[in-house]
C-alpha positions as CSV (number, residue, x, y, z in Angstrom):
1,X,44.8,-127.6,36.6
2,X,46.8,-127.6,33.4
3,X,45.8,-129.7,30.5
4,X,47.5,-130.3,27.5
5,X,45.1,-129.1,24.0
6,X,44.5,-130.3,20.6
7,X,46.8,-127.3,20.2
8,X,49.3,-128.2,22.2
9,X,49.0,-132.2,22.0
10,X,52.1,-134.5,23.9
11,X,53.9,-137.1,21.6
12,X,54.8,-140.4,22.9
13,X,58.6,-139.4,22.1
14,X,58.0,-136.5,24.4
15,X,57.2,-138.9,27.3
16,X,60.0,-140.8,26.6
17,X,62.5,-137.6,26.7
18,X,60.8,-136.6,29.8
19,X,60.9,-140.0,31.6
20,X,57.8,-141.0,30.9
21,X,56.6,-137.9,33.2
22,X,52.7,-138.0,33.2
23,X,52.5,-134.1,35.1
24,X,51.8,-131.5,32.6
25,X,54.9,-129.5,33.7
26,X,57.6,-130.2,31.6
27,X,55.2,-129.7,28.4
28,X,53.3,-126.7,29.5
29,X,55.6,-124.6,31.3
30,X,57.9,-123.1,27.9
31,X,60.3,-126.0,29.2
32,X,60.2,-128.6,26.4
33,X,60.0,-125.6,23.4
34,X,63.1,-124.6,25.1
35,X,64.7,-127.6,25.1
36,X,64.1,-128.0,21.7
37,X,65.2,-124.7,20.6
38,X,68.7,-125.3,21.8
39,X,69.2,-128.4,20.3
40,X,68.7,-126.9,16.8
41,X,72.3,-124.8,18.2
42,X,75.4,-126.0,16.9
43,X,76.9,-126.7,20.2
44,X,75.5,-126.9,23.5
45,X,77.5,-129.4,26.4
46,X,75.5,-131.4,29.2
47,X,75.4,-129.0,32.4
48,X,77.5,-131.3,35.0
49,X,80.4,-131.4,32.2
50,X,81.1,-127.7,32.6
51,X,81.8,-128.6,36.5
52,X,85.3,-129.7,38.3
53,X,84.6,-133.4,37.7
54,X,81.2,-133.7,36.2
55,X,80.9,-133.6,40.3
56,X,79.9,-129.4,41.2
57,X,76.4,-129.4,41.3
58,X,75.0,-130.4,44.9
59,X,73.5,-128.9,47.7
60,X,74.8,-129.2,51.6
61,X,72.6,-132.1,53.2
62,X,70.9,-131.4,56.1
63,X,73.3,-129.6,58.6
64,X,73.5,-129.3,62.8
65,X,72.3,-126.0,62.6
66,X,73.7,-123.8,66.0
67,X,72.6,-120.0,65.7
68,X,75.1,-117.3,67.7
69,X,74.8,-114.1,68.1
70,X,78.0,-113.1,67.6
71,X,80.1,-112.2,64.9
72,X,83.2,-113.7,66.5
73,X,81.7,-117.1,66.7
74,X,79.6,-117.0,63.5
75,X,79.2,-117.0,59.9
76,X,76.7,-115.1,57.6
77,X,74.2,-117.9,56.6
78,X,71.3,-117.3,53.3
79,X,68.1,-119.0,53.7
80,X,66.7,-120.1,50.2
81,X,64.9,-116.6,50.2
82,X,67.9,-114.7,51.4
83,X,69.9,-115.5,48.2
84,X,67.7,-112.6,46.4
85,X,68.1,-110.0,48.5
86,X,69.8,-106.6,48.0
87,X,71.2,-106.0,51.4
88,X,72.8,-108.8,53.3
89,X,73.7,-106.8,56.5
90,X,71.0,-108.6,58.4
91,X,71.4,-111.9,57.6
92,X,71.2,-114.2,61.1
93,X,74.8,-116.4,62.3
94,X,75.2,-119.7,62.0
95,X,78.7,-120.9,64.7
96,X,81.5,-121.7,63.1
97,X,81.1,-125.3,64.2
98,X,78.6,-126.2,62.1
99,X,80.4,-124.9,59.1
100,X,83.6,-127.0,60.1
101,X,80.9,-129.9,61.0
102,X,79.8,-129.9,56.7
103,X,81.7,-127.6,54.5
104,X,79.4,-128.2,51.8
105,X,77.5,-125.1,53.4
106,X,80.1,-122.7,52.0
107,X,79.4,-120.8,49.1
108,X,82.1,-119.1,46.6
109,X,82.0,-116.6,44.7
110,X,81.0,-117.0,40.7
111,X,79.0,-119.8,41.6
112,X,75.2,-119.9,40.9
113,X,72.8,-120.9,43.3
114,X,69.4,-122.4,42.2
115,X,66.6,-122.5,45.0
116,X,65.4,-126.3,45.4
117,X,62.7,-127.0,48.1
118,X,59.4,-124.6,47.6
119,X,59.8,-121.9,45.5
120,X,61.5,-123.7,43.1
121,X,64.5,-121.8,40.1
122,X,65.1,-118.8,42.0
123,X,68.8,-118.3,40.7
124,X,71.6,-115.8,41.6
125,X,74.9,-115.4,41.3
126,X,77.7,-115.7,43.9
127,X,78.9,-111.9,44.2
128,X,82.7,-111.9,45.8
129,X,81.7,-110.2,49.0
130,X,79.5,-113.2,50.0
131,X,82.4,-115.4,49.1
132,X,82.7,-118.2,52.6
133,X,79.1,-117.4,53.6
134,X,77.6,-120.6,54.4
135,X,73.7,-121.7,52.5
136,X,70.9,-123.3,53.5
137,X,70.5,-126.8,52.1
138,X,67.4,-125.7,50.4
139,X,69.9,-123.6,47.3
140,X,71.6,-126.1,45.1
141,X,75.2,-125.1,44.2
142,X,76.4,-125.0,40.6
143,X,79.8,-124.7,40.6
144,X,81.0,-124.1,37.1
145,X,85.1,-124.6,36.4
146,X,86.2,-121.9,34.8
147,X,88.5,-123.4,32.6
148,X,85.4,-124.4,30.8
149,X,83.0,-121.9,31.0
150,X,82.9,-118.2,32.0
151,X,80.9,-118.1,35.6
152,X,78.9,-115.2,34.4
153,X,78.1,-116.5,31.3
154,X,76.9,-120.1,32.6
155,X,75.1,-117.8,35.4
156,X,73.2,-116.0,32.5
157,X,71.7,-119.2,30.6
158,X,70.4,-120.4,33.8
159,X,68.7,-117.2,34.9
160,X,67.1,-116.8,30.8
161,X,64.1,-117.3,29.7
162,X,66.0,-120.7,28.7
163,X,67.4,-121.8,31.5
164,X,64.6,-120.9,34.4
165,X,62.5,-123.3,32.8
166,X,63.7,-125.8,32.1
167,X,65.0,-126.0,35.8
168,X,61.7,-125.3,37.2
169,X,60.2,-128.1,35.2
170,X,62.2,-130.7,36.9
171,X,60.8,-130.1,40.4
172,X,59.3,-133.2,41.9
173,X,56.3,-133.4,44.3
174,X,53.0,-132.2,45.0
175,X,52.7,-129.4,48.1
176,X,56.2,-129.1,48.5
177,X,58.0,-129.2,45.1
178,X,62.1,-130.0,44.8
179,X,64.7,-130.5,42.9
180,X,67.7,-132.8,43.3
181,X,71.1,-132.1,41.5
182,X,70.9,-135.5,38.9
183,X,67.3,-133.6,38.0
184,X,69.2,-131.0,36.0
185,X,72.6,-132.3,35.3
186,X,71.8,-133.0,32.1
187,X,70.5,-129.6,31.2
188,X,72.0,-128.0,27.6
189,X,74.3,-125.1,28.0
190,X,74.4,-123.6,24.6
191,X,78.1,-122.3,23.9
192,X,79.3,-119.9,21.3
193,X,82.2,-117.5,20.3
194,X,84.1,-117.2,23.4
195,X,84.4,-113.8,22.8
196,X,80.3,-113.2,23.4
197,X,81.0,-116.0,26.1
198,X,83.6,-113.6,27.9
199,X,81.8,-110.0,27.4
200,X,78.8,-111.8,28.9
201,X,80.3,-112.9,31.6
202,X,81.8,-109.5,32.0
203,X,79.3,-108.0,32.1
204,X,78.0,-109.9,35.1
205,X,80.8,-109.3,37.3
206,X,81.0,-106.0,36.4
207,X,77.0,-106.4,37.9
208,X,78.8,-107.9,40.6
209,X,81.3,-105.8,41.2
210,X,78.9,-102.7,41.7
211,X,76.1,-104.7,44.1
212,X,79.3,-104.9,46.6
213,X,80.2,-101.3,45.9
214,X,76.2,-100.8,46.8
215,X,76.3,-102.6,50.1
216,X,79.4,-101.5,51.1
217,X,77.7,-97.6,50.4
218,X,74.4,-98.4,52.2
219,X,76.6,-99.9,54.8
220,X,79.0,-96.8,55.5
221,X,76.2,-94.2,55.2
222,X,75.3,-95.4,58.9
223,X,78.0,-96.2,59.7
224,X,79.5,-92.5,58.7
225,X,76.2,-91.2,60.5
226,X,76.4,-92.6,63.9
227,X,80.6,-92.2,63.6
228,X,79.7,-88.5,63.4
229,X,77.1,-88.3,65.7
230,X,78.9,-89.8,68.4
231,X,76.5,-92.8,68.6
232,X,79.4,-95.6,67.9
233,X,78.5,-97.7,70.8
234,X,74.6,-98.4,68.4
235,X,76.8,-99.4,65.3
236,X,78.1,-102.7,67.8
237,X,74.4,-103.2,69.2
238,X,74.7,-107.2,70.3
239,X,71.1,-106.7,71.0
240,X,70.5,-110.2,72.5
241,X,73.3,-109.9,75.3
242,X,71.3,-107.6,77.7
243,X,67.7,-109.5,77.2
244,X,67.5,-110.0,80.5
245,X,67.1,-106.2,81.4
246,X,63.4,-106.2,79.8
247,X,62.4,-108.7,82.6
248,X,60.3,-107.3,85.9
249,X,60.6,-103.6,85.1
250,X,58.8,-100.6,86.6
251,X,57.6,-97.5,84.1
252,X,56.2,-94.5,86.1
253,X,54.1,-91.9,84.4
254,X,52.2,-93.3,81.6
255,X,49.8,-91.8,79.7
256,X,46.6,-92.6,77.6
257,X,49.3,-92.9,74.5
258,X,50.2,-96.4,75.1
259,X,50.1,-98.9,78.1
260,X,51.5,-101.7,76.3
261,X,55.0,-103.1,78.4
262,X,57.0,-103.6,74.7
263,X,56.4,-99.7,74.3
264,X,58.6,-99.1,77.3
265,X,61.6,-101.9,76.6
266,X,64.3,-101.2,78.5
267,X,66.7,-101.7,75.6
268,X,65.0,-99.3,73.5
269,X,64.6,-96.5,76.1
270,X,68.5,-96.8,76.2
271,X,68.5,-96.5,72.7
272,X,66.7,-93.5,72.3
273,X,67.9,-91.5,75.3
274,X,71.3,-91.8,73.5
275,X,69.7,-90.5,70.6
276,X,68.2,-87.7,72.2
277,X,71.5,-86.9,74.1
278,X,72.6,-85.6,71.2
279,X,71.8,-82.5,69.1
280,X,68.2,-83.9,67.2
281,X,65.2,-83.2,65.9
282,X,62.1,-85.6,65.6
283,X,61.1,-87.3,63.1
284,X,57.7,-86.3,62.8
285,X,58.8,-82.5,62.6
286,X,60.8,-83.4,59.9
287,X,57.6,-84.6,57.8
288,X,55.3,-82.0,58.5
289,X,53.9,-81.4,55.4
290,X,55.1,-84.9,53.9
291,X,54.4,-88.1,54.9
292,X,54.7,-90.2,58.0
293,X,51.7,-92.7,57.5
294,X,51.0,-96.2,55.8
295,X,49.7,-96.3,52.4
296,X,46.5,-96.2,50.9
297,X,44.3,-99.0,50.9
298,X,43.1,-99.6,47.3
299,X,41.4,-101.9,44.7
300,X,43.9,-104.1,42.6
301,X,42.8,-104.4,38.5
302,X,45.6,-106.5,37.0
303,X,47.2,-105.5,34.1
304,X,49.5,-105.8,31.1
305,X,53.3,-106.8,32.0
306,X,54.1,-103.3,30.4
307,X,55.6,-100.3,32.2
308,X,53.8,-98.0,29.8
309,X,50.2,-99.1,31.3
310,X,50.8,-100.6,34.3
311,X,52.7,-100.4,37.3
312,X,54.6,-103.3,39.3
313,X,52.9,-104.0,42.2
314,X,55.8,-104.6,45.0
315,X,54.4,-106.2,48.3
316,X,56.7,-106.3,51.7
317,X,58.8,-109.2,51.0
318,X,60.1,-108.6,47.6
319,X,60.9,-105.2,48.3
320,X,64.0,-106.5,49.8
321,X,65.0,-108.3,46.8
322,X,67.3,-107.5,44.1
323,X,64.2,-108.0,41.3
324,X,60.9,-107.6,42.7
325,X,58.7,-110.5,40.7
326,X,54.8,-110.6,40.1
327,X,51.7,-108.8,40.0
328,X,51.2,-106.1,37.7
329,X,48.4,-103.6,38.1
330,X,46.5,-101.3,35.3
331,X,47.5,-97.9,35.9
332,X,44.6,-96.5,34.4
333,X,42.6,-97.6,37.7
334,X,45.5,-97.2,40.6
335,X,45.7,-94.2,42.6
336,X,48.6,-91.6,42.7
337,X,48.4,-91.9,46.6
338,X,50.4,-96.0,45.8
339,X,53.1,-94.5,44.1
340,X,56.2,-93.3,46.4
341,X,58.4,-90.1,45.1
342,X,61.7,-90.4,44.8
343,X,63.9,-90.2,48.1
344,X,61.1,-91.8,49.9
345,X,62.1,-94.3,52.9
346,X,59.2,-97.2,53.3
347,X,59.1,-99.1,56.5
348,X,57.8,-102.4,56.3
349,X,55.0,-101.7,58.8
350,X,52.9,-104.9,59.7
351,X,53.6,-108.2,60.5
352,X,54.8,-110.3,63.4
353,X,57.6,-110.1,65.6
354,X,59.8,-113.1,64.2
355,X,63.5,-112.4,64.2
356,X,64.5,-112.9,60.0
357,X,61.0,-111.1,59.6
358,X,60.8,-108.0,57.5
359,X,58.7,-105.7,59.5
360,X,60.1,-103.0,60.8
361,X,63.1,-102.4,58.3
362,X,63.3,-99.8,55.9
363,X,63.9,-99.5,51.9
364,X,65.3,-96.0,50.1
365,X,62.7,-95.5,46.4
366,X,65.4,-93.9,44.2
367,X,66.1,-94.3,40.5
368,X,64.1,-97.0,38.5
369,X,62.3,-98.0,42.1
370,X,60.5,-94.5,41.7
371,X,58.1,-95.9,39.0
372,X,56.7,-98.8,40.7
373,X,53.3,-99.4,42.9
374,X,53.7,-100.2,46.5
375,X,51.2,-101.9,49.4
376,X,49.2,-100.4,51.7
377,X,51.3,-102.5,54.1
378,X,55.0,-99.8,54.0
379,X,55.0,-96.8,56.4
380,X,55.8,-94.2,53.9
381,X,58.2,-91.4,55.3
382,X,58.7,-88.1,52.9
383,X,60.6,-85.2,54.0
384,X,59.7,-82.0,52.8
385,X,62.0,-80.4,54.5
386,X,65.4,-80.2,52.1
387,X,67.9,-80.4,55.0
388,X,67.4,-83.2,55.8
389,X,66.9,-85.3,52.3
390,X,65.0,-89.1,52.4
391,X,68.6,-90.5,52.0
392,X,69.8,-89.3,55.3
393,X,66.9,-90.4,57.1
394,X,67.3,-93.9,55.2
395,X,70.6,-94.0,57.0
396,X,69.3,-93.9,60.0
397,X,66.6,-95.7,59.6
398,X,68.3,-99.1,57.8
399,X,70.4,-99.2,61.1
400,X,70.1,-102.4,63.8
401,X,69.5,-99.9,66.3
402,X,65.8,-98.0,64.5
403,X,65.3,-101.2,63.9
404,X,65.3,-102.6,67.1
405,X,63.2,-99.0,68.3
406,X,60.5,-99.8,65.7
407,X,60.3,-102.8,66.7
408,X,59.6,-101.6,70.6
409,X,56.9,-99.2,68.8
410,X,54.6,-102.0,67.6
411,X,51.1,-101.7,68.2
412,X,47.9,-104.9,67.6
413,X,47.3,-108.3,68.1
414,X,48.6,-111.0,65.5
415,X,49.3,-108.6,63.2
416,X,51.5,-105.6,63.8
417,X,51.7,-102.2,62.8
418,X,54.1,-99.5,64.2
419,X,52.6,-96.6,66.7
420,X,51.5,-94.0,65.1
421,X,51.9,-91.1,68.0
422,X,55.4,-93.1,69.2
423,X,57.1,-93.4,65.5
424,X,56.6,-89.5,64.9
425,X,58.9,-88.9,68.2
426,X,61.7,-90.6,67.1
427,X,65.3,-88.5,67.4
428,X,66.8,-87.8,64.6
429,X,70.7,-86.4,64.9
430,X,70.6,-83.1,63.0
431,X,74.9,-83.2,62.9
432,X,75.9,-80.3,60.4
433,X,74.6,-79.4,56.6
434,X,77.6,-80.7,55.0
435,X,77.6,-83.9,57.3
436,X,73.9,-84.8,56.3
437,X,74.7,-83.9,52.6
438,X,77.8,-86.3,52.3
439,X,75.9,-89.2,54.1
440,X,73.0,-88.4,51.9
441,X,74.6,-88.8,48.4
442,X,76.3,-91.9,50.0
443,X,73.4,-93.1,49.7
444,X,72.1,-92.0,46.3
445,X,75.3,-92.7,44.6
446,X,74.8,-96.8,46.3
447,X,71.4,-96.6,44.6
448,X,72.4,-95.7,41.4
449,X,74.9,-98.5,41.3
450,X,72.5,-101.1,42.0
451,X,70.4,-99.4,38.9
452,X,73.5,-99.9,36.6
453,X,73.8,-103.6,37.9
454,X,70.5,-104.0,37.0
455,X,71.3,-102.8,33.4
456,X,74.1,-105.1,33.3
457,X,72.3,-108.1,33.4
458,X,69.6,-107.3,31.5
459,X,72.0,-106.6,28.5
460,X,74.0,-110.1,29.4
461,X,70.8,-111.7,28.9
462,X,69.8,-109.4,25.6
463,X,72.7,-110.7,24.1
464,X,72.7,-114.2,25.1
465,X,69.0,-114.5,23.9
466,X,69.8,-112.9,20.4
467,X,72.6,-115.3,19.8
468,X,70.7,-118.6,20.9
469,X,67.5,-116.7,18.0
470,X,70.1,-116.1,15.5
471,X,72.3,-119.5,15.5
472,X,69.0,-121.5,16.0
473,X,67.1,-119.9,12.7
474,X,70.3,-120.2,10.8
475,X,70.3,-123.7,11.4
């Protein structure tokens, strides 16, 4: 429960500013201080007056929501956690009809999209290879005109430690909070120079700009894997056409390994004997004298939000997400064994059998991801053997089709974790020493893109930050 101190007392004007709010939100939550920091700024402009009509902030309305399968009939849809992840290759359909049914579901690029219903203030930006993906109802839309404001720049207040919250401290309600668009029209946008206003926003697409050249590198490793492998026919999976061959049927010399009837799915079997059809060598041979085993159990000490003596703990989830957020844990008292080297691939390794669940897909820890903490809960797979590198195996491993294999490996009751005896056979196309290398430092050079994105926006919000400190204290 939050209380507000003799240190901290509320005013009666306060209440009044707040709408006579009694919650303790708005005045404990860095929310009000913010507010009043900006208004010491010279300039700052109501939020809704930096959109096409005072109108562009809204959120879709509860759509007819039709799923497909197909890619012919459908359109990439985000959930309100989708909008922070990294890689949107495996985000579910929804048909065309329900898109023409409410158009408000389309997104465009530049915008900014706030999370509204739960997890309330997640923001990010509108990148221009998600532009006409269709959004959950739960993600508000700000849709900034550019003739007044730089996208990137607008995108940068709301995401500051400014902007987040005093959005968050609008949320109504008491298990499930949200937010409705009149809650924050009236926010303060704090404007200066618009030549800081332009290099900020700049910098954002620039962000932009290389998070596409990322997917579209994670993307063509596989796809420049299976191309060379012979393996096309997996990159075009449709996965849910042929369900109906995993019904009533008959597997002939089992063993002690495994007698559960997913370990034996049809669909997979086809899968793999395509894989081993062609020149390969198994996965587990690969990480003899690495790792092909979930991670250590261990003892959590929190500590200090401060890379030099602690580590960021990332759990399954967020390791799909651009910016993992949360616990951090005292390095002094973690183990080396929760650590993962660079050019390790971690497979989210237990959890249920849900469709938009992460189990079973894989992550590359390269670059600034080397120095973080990770759960007990990711299969970690190291090669030590040099030909064929974490990045090539990450490749494979990202794909629809090892997906779908790990997925037919699964092992346990509620909870599921991924065979240990079965995951160690898995084929892995050997192709030639230049092939793997090229796919390889696909891969690598993808990751160190999304690094320099992340540098990007951290510097767009350095220097928004230092101008709202230095025109506020001059004032």
């Amino acid at each position: 429960m939050k209380i507000a101190s003799m240190d901290n007392p509320v005013r009666l004007s306060w209440l009044r500013e707040q709408g006579l709010r009694m919650d303790a939100a708005p005045y404990l939550s860095g929310a009000f201080e913010a507010r009043k920091l900006l208004e010491r700024l010279p300039v700052t402009e109501r939020l809704h007056t930096l959109t096409p009509g005072g109108t562009g902030i809204f959120h879709a309305g509860r759509p007819l929501r039709r799923w497909v399968t197909s890619p012919e009939h459908g359109v990439r849809f985000f959930s309100s956690t989708d909008i922070m992840e990294a890689d949107f290759s495996n985000l579910p359909l929804i048909s065309k009809t329900s898109v023409a049914l409410n158009p408000r579901l389309t997104i465009r690029a530049g915008w900014s999209l706030i999370t509204r219903s739960g997890s309330v203030g997640r923001i990010a930006y509108a990148r221009p290879d998600i532009d006409r993906y269709a959004c959950s109802e739960h993600v508000m839309r700000v849709a900034p005109d550019p003739e007044r404001i730089p996208p990137g720049y607008l995108n940068t207040f709301l995401r500051s430690r400014f902007g987040v919250p005093m959005v968050t401290s609008q949320a109504y309600g008491a298990i499930i909070q949200h937010i409705e668009p009149d809650h924050i029209a009236g926010l303060p946008v704090p404007r200066f120079d618009p030549a800081l206003e332009q290099e900020i926003h700049d910098l954002v697409e620039e962000a932009a700009a290389l998070r596409t050249e990322f997917q579209t590198g994670v993307v063509g490793a596989t796809e420049d894997l299976f191309k060379t492998a012979g393996l096309e026919e997996l990159l075009d999976l449709r996965w849910h056409d042929d369900r109906a061959q995993d019904l009533g049927f008959v597997r002939r010399g089992l063993t002690s390994t495994t007698l559960r009837a997913l370990n034996f799915q049809p669909r997979t079997e086809r899968i793999l004997k395509q894989l081993r059809d062609v020149d390969h060598v198994t996965l587990g041979e690969i990480c003899k004298g690495g790792q092909l085993s979930r991670g250590l159990r261990f003892m959590r000490v929190d500590g200090a939000e401060d890379p030099h003596y602690s580590y960021q703990l990332v759990g399954q989830r967020q390791a799909f997400w651009l910016r993992p957020v949360g616990r951090w844990i005292a390095k002094a008292k973690t183990p080396a064994e929760v650590l993962a080297e660079d050019g390790t691939v971690l497979v989210a390794a237990r959890g249920t059998l849900g469709e938009n669940e992460v189990y079973c897909r894989a992550i590359y820890v390269g670059g600034s991801w080397a120095s973080k903490a990770y759960s007990e809960d990711f299969l970690r797979v190291r090669s030590e053997n040099p030909a064929f590198p974490g990045a090539y195996l990450f490749a494979l491993l990202r794909s629809e089709a090892m997906f779908r294999v790990l997925r037919s490996m699964s092992t346990g009751g509620k909870q599921q974790d991924i065979h240990d005896v079965l995951r160690a056979q898995i084929p892995v196309p050997v192709l030639t020493a230049p092939d793997r290398e090229r796919i390889a430092e696909t891969i690598r050079t993808a990751y160190r893109k999304r690094d320099e994105a992340d540098r990007k926006e951290d510097r767009a919000l350095e220097l928004l930050e230092r101008a709202v400190f230095e025109h506020s204290a001059a004032e």
